[in-house]
Legacy VTK file of the C-alpha trace (Angstrom):
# vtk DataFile Version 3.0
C-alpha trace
ASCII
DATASET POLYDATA
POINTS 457 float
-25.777 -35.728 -28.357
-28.586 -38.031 -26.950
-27.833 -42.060 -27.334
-29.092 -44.105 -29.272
-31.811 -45.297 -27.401
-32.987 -41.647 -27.044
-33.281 -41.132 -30.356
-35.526 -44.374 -31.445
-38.287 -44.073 -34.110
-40.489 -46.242 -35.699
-39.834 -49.855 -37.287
-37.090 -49.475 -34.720
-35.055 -47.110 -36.574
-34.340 -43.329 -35.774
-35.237 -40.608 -37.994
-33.119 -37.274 -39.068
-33.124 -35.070 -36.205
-33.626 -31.355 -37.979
-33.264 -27.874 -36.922
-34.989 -25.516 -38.762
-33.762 -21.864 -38.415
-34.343 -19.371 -41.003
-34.387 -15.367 -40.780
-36.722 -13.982 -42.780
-37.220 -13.269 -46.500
-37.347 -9.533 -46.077
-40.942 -8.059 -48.263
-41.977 -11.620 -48.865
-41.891 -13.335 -45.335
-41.135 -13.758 -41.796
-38.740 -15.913 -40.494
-41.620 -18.250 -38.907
-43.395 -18.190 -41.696
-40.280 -19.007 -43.934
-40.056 -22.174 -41.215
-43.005 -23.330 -41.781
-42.967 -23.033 -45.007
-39.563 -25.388 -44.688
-41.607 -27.651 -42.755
-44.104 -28.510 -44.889
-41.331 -29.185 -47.481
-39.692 -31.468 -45.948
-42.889 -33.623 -44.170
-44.240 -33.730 -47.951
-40.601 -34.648 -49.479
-40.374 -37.657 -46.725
-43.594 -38.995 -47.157
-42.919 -38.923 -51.181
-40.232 -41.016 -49.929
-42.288 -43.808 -48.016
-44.981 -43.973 -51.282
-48.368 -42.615 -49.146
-49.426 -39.797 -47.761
-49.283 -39.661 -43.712
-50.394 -37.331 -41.182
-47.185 -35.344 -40.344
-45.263 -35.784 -36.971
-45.332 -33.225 -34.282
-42.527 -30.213 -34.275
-40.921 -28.267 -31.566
-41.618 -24.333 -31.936
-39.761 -22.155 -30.693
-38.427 -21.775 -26.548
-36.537 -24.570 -25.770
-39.177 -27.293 -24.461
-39.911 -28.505 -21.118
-38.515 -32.122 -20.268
-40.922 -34.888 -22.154
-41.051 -33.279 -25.287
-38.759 -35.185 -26.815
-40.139 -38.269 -25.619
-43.384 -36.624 -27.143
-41.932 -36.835 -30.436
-40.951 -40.193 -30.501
-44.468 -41.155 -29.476
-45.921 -39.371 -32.509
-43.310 -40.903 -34.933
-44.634 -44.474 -33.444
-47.866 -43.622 -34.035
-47.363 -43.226 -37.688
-45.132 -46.163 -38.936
-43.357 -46.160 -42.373
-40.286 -47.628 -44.430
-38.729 -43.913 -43.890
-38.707 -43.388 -40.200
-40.041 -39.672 -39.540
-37.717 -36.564 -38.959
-38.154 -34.927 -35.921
-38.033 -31.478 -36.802
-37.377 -28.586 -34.051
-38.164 -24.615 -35.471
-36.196 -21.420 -34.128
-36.842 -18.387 -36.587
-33.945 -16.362 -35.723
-33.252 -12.772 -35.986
-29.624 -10.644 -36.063
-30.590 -7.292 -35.305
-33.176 -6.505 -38.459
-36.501 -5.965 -38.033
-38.707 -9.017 -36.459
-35.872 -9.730 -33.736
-37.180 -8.129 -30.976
-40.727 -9.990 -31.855
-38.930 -13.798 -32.424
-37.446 -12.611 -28.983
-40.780 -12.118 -27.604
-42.594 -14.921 -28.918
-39.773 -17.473 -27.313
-40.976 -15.880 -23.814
-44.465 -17.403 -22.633
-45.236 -14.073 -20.168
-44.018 -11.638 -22.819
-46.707 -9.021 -23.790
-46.797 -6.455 -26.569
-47.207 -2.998 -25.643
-50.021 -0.897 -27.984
-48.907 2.387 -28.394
-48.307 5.720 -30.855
-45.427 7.885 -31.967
-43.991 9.515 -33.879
-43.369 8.293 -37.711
-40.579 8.857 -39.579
-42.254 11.616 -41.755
-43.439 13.189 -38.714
-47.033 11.752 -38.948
-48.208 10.194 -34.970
-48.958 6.493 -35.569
-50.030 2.972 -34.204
-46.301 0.775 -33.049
-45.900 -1.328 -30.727
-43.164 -2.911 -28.230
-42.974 -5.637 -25.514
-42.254 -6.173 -21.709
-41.734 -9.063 -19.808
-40.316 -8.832 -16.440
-36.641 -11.721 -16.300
-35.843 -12.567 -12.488
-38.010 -9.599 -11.038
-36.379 -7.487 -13.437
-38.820 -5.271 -15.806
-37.043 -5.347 -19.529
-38.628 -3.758 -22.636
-37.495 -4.805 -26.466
-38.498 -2.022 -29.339
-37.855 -2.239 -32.963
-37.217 0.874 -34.464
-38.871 -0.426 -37.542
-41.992 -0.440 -36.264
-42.535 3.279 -35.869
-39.515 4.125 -38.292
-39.038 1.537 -40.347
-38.269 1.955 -44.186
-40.661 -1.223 -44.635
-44.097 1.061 -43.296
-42.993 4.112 -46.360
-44.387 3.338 -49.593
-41.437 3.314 -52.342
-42.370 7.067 -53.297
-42.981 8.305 -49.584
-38.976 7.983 -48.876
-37.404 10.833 -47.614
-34.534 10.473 -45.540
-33.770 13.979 -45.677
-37.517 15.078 -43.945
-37.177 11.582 -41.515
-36.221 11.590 -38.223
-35.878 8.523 -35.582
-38.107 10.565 -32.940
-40.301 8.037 -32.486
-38.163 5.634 -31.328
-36.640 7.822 -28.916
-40.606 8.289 -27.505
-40.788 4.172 -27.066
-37.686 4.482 -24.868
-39.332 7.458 -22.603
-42.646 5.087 -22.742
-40.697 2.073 -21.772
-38.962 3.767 -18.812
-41.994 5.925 -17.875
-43.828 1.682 -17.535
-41.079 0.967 -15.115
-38.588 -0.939 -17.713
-35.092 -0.987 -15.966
-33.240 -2.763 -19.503
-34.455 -1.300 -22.846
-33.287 -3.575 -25.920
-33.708 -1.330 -28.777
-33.415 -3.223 -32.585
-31.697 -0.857 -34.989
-32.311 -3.267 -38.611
-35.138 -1.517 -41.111
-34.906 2.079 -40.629
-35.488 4.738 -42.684
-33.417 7.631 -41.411
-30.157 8.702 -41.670
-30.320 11.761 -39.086
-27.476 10.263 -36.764
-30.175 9.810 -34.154
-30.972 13.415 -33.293
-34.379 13.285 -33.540
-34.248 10.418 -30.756
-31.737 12.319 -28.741
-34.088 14.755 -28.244
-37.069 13.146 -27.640
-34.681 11.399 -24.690
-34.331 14.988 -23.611
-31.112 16.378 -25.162
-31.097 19.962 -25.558
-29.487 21.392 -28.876
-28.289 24.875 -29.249
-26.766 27.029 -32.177
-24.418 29.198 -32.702
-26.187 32.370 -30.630
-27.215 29.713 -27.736
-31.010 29.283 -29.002
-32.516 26.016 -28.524
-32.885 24.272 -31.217
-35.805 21.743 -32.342
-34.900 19.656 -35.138
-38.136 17.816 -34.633
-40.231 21.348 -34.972
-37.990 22.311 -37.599
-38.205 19.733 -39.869
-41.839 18.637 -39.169
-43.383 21.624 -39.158
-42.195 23.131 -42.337
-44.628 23.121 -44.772
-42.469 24.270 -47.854
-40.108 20.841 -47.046
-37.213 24.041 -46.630
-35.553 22.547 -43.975
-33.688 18.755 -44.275
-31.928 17.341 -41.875
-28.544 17.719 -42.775
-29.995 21.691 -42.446
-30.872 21.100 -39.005
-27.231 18.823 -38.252
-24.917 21.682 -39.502
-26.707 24.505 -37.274
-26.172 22.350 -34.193
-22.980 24.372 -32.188
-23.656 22.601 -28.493
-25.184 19.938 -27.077
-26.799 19.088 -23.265
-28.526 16.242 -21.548
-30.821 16.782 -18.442
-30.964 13.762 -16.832
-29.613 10.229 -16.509
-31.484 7.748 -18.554
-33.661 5.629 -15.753
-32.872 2.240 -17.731
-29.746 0.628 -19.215
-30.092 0.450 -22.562
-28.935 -1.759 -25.062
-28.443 -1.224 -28.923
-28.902 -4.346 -30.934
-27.365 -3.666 -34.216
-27.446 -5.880 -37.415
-24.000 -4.388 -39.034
-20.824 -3.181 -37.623
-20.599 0.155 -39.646
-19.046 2.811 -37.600
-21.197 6.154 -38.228
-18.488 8.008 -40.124
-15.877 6.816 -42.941
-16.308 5.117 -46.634
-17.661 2.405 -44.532
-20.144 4.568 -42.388
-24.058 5.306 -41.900
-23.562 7.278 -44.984
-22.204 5.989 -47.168
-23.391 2.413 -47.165
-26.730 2.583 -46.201
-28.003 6.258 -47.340
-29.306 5.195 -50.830
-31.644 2.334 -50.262
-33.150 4.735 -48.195
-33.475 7.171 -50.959
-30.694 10.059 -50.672
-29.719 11.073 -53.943
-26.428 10.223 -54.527
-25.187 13.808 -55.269
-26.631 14.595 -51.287
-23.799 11.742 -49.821
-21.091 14.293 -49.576
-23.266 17.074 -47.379
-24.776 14.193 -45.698
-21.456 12.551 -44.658
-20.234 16.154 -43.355
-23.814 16.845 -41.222
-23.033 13.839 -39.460
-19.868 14.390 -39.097
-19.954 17.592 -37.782
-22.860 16.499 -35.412
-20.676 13.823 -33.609
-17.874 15.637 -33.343
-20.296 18.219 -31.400
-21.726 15.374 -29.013
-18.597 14.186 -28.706
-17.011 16.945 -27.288
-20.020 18.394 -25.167
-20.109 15.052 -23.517
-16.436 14.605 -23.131
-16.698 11.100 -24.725
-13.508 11.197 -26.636
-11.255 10.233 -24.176
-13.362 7.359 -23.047
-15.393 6.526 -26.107
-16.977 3.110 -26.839
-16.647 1.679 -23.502
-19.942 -0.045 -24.168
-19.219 -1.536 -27.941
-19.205 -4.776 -27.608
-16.770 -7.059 -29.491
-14.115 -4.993 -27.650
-11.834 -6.692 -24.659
-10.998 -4.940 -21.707
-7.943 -5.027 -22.771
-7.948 -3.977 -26.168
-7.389 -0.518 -27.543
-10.825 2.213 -27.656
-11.301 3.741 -30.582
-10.418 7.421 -30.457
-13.853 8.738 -31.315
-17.088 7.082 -30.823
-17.717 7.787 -34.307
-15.398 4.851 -35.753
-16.667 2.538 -33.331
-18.257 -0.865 -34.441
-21.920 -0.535 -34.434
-22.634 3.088 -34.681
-23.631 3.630 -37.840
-26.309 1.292 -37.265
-29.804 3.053 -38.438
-28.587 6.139 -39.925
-26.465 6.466 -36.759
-28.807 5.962 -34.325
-26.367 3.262 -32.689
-24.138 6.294 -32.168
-26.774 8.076 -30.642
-27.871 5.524 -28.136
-24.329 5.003 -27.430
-24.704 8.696 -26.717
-27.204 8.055 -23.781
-25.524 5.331 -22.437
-25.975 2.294 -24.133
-24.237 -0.708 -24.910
-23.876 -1.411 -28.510
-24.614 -5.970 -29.226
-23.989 -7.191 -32.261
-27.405 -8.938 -33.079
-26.831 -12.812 -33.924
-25.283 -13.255 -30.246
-27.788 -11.589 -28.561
-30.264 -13.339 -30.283
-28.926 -16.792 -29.745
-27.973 -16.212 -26.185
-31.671 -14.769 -25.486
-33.502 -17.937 -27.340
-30.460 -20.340 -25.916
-30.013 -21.434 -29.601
-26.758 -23.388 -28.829
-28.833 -25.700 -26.725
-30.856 -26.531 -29.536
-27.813 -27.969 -31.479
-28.122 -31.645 -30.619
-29.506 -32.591 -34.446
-28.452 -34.226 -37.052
-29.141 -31.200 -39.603
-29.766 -27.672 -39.517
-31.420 -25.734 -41.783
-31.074 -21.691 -42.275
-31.786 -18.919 -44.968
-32.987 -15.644 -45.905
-34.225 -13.590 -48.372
-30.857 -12.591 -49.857
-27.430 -14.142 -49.553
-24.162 -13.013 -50.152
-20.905 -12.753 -49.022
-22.302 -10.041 -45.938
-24.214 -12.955 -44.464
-21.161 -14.492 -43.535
-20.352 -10.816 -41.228
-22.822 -10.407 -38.057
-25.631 -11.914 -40.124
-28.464 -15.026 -39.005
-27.152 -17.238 -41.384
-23.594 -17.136 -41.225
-23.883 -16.926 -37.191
-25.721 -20.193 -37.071
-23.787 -22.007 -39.953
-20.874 -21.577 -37.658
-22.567 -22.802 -34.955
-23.130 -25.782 -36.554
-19.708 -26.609 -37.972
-18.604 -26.289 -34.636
-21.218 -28.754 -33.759
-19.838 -31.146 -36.325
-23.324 -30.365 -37.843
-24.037 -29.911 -41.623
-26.123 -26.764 -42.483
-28.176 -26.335 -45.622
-29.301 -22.597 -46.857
-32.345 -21.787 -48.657
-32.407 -18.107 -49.922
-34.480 -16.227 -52.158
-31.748 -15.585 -54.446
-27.800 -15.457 -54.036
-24.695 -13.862 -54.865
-20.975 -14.142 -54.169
-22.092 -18.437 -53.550
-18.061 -19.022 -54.821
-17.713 -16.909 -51.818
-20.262 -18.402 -49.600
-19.204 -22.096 -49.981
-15.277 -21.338 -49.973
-16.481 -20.614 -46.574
-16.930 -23.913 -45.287
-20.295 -22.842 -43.677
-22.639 -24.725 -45.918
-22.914 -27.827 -47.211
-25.493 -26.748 -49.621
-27.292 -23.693 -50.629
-30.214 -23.299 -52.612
-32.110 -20.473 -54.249
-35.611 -20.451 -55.233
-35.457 -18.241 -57.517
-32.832 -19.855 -59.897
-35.022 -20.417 -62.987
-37.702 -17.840 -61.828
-38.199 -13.923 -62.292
-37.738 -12.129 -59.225
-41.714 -11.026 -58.933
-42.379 -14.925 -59.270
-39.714 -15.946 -56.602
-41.188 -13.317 -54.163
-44.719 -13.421 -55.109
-44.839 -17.105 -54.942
-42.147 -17.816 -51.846
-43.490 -19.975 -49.528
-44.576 -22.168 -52.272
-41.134 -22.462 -54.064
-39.934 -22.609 -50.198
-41.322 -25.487 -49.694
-40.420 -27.411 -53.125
-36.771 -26.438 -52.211
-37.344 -27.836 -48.925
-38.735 -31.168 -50.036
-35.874 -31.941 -52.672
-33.590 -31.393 -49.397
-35.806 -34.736 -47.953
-35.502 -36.396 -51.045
-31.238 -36.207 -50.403
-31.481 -36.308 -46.760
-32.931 -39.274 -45.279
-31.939 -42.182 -43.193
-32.833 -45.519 -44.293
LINES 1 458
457 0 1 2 3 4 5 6 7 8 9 10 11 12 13 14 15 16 17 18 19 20 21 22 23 24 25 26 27 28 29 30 31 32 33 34 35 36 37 38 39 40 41 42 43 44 45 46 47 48 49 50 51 52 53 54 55 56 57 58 59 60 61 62 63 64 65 66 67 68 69 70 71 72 73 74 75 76 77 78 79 80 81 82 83 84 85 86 87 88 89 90 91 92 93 94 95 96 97 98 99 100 101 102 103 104 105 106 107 108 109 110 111 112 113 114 115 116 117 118 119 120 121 122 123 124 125 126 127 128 129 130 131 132 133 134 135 136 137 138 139 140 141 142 143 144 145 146 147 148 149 150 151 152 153 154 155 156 157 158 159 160 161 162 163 164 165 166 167 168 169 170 171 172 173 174 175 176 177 178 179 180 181 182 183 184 185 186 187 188 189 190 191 192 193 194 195 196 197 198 199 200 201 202 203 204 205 206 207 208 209 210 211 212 213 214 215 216 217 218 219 220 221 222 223 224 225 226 227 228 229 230 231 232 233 234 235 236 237 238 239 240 241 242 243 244 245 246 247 248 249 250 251 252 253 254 255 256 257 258 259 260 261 262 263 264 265 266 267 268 269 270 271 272 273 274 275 276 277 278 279 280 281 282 283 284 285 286 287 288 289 290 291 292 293 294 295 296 297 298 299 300 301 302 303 304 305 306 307 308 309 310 311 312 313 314 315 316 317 318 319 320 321 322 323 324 325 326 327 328 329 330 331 332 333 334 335 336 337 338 339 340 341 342 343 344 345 346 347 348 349 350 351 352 353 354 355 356 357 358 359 360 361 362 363 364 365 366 367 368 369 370 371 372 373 374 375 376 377 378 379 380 381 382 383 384 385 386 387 388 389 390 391 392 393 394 395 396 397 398 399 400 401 402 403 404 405 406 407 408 409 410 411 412 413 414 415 416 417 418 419 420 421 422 423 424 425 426 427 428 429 430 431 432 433 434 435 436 437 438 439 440 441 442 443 444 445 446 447 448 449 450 451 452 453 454 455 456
């Protein structure tokens, strides 16, 4: 922690030292947007404090600063003297693996550029996506979200159809990525709308599939190109008898998941994902089989059972592989496309850790407060999730952490944990079309009572 004398403010006193770090509030707002909106709360809730309005201090967005900005400021809390001494307040949106990661991710890197591009949507339909390069050391590294070409997020309600959606298009941003020269591809799995165990990115990567009498098979053509809607994708699954690959993937790849699902099991792709996406639930039976039956194919073709998940991270060395790649942490991530990257050679990363080692969030920890949230917390965001990955963070800081959400559940749950000293929901009191329509506003209302019990006088 800096001394004393690093951390003067005006009238000679210091003021709170605050982290803001939200992820986002998913159909309402993004995570910097949701910081902002945090922001403003708590400038307006301290200057309620001092009795007049002020212009606000300066904050730190984003990559860590170079040296000076902290001296910075101080400057600009000396330049506007009152009885409550400003908060210096420092903003990292942060992402676990769900859609936005891979752009926070880009946005902390000053020579990052986005990528304009077109693939293939989940519905088949070639559309505008995007990813980003930025070359690390000399080394070329490209960061997709699958949500942006097959995201759940770009289907209106009545357009979703995970049984006619396929995660081609994401496979095509990993043959565009490679084709630019990328030699590490860091592909996001959070916000997709398939649940076709990755096939249809398999063989956009190049993977042959064959049936029964050794014809090639095109799940892609098959499924696309039906006009009668005859053929679904568990269809297309349960006729695959063999699988090939034709050539070694030109980049390492990296899968950055947001859950640790395996792709099989009660707790699998299947099972706990397939209905937000909008499989009937008297299709999760065949569904869970067609995936089943395709991995078990892969699996074997590629001889991957006796040396499965050597990539899935949150495994020692030393500890004991799963038997199939199947059960492993991870791979049931997008509707199994973690188990199909894993597939081509990937390394499965749970999301919050990559994040925070990418944006070096633990160097950021020398506050007084931090601040977090989403759009929904419950007892998962204490599993792999933003929230819970930076409350702990904190704690072992010996910092306290406040939550804003958009609404929560299990909180008995949630503050047994120990994470967080407080957590507040905007929409207590509120209708859920209010709390979302009107979320930055009640955001920053939330925020500013938080200034009103936080201070330092």
């Amino acid at each position: 922690m800096p001394g004393e004398s690093e951390k003067r403010a005006a009238n000679g006193r210091s003021g709170l030292r605050i982290l803001i770090a939200p992820d986002k509030f998913k159909g309402s707002l993004s995570a910097r947007e949701v910081s902002l909106a945090i922001e403003r709360g708590l400038l307006s809730g301290y200057r309620a404090l001092d009795g007049e309005p002020s212009d606000p201090p300066q904050s730190r967005i984003g990559p860590q600063a170079d040296d000076g900005s902290e001296k910075r400021l101080h400057q600009a809390a000396e330049e506007h003297p009152k009885n409550y001494p400003n908060p210096q307040i420092f903003i990292q949106p942060i992402g676990d693996g769900g859609e936005g990661t891979m752009q926070l991710l880009c946005e902390s890197r000053s020579e990052c550029k986005t990528i304009q591009t077109k693939a293939t949507g989940s519905l088949g339909a070639i559309s505008d996506c995007e990813f980003y390069e930025t070359v690390e050391g000399g080394l070329k590294k490209a960061y997709i979200e699958m949500a942006s070409i097959n995201g759940l997020a770009l289907l209106d309600p009545s357009q979703r159809d995970p049984e006619h959606s396929l995660s081609t298009g994401t496979g095509e941003l990993i043959v565009q990525a490679m084709e630019r020269g990328a030699a590490e591809i860091y592909v996001g799995l959070g916000g997709s709308a398939t649940v076709d165990g990755g096939a249809g990115a398999l063989e956009a990567l190049g993977f042959i599939f064959r049936d029964r009498s050794n014809r090639i098979l095109a799940p892609g053509e098959s499924i696309f190109g039906a006009t009668d809607r005859s053929e679904t994708v568990a269809d297309a699954l349960l006729r695959i008898a063999s699988l090939t690959i034709p050539r070694v993937m030109s980049a390492r790849l990296f899968a950055v998941v947001d859950v640790d699902s395996p792709l099989n099991g009660p707790g699998g792709a299947i099972a706990s994902f397939a209905l937000q996406k909008g499989l009937a639930p008297e299709r999760l039976e065949l569904y869970g089989r067609a995936l089943e039956h395709f991995s078990a194919i892969c699996e074997r073709d590629l001889d991957l059972r006796s040396a499965t998940a050597a990539g899935v991270a949150g495994l020692a060395e030393d500890q004991e592989r799963p038997k199939s790649l199947s059960v492993a942490p991870g791979t049931g991530a997008a509707g199994g496309l973690g188990f199909a990257l894993a597939l081509a050679g990937a390394k499965i990363l749970p999301g919050f850790p990559f994040f925070s080692n990418a944006v070096g969030l633990q160097g950021k920890m020398h506050v007084d407060l931090v601040i977090t949230g989403e759009g929904k917390m419950d007892k998962t965001s204490l599993v792999g999730k933003g929230p819970g990955g930076i409350a702990r963070m904190a704690r072992e800081a010996g910092l306290p952490c406040i939550a804003i959400c958009g609404k929560v559940e299990d909180r008995e749950t949630l503050i047994e944990s120990g994470l967080f000293q407080e957590i507040i929901a905007i929409s207590d009191g509120v209708s859920a079309t209010e709390s979302m329509k009107n979320a930055a506003a009640l955001i920053e209302k939330a925020a500013a009572s938080v200034a009103r019990r936080w201070n330092r006088d």
